[in-house]
C-alpha angles and dihedrals in degrees: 000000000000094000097058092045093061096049090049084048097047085051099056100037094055092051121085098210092067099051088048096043085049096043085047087050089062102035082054103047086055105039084046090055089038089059091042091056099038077050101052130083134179098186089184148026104292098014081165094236126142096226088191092046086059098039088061096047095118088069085081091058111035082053086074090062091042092057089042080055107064097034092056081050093050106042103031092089087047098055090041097038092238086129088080092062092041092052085048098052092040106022079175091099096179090041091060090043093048087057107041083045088059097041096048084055094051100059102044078056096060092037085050096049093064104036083059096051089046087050093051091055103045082053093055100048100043100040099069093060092058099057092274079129127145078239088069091037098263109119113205106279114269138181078210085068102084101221090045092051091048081047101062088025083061090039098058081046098058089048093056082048096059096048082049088055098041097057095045086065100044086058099044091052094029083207117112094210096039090046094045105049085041088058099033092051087044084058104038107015107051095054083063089050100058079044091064086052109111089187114100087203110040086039084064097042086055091047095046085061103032104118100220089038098057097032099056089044077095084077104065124091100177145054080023089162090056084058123129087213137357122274100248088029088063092049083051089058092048088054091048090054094052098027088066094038093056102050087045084054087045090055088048098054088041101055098048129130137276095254099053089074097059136232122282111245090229097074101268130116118234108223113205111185110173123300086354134057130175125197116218122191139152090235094075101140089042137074112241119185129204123222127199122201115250127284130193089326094308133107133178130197125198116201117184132178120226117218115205086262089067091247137134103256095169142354137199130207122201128173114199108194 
């Protein structure tokens, strides 16, 4: 696994789309929470406002770049190609799934992390003067106070959920505009949607499994009881929208054909069949490389080493900008 986590690092690190889209997810969170809490106001004691709930606003909006995120990831060797050379250097398909989905992950967790402190801060600096005073029963916001700090902990989490999700569905369709408005409409639309519902009941049904709904249920820190859902219990809903999705996604990119893991420029043919693939080539005892035309500036070459068993016994990933 570390192998493929480096060449799925390499990958992203060495592409400029990534860096601006992580560096956006965090100007966003926080310009998002700054507006909310320029915009609220609690003129009197028990104005009935969440002043954490506010605070962490932009979350709703910096969700939309971390599932950008993942989808430009995703498709974009699909829609270059690229995908041919990435299945030759790592035939584990789940195993580099796996990887670029933790990853992925990973970075929309670190992104997240500090999207959601800036966004504290702003918060904190903008509210009182709004009337979010102790005087009016709102203390300065504080990761010292326990449900603000489970607030902005779940928050960080959904955010790495979304980016888990959104991944699972670009692989699944393999098609950037298809992936992205499927996620995107999942997380805004169908929040609008629950809202046209004129059933108590079913209204509630629809907001208990609305992914952004639920999942962002971690954020509030009164009127718990009025609650739709729990607050952990609404980050589990979100999990159990991404966990399935993922490993649907996992079957997909294991089962695929022959041809989607390329030819090897030897002369040989590489064979994937499900969760194992084997390279066979007449160059054993010698080191062929693959070379992929350029594409957008960028070009990758795979070089992989053949044992006598036929087997990749090592591969090496190189980007040259």
């Amino acid at each position: 696994m570390r192998r493929e986590l480096h060449a799925e690092w390499t990958k992203l690190r060495t592409v400029a789309g990534p860096g601006w889209l992580l560096l956006g997810i965090v100007v966003l969170t926080v310009a998002g929470s700054a507006a909310a809490a320029g915009a609220m106001e609690c003129p009197s004691p028990g104005c009935g406002q969440d002043a954490t709930r506010i605070g962490l606003f932009g979350v709703q909006l910096g969700q939309g770049l971390v599932a950008l995120l993942a989808v430009v990831a995703v498709c974009g060797e699909y829609s270059t190609g690229m995908i041919r050379t990435t299945l030759i250097a790592m035939p584990r398909r789940t195993a580099a799934l796996a990887a670029r989905t933790g990853l992925l992950a990973g970075l929309a967790l670190a992104a997240g992390t500090l999207g959601v402190l800036g966004s504290l801060l702003v918060a904190r600096l903008l509210l009182p003067g709004n009337g979010f005073t102790p005087e009016h029963g709102y203390p300065p916001l504080s990761l010292a106070d326990g449900p603000t700090l489970r607030a902005a902990a779940g928050s960080v989490l959904y955010l790495g959920l979304v980016a888990v999700l959104s991944a699972g569905v670009a692989t699944a369709v393999r098609d950037s505009a298809v992936a992205a408005g499927a996620v995107l409409g999942l997380l805004y639309l169908f929040p609008v949607i629950v809202l046209m519902i004129r059933n108590e009941d079913v209204q509630r049904l629809l907001w208990r499994i609305s992914p952004m709904n639920a999942g962002l249920a971690v954020q509030a820190t009164t009127s718990l009881p009025t609650m739709p859902i729990g607050a952990w219990a609404g980050l589990g809903v979100a999990a159990a929208w991404a966990g399935p999705r993922c490993c649907a996604a996992g079957g997909c990119s294991a089962t695929g054909t022959p041809e989607a893991a390329g030819r090897c420029s030897a002369g040989g043919t590489t064979e994937a069949a499900g969760r194992r693939a084997a390279a066979v080539c007449p160059c054993a005892d010698e080191t062929p490389k693959y070379e992929i035309p350029d594409f957008g500036g960028i070009r990758l070459l795979a070089g992989a080493l053949l044992d006598k068993s036929h087997e990749f016994s090592a591969v090496r990933v190189g980007v040259d900008l």
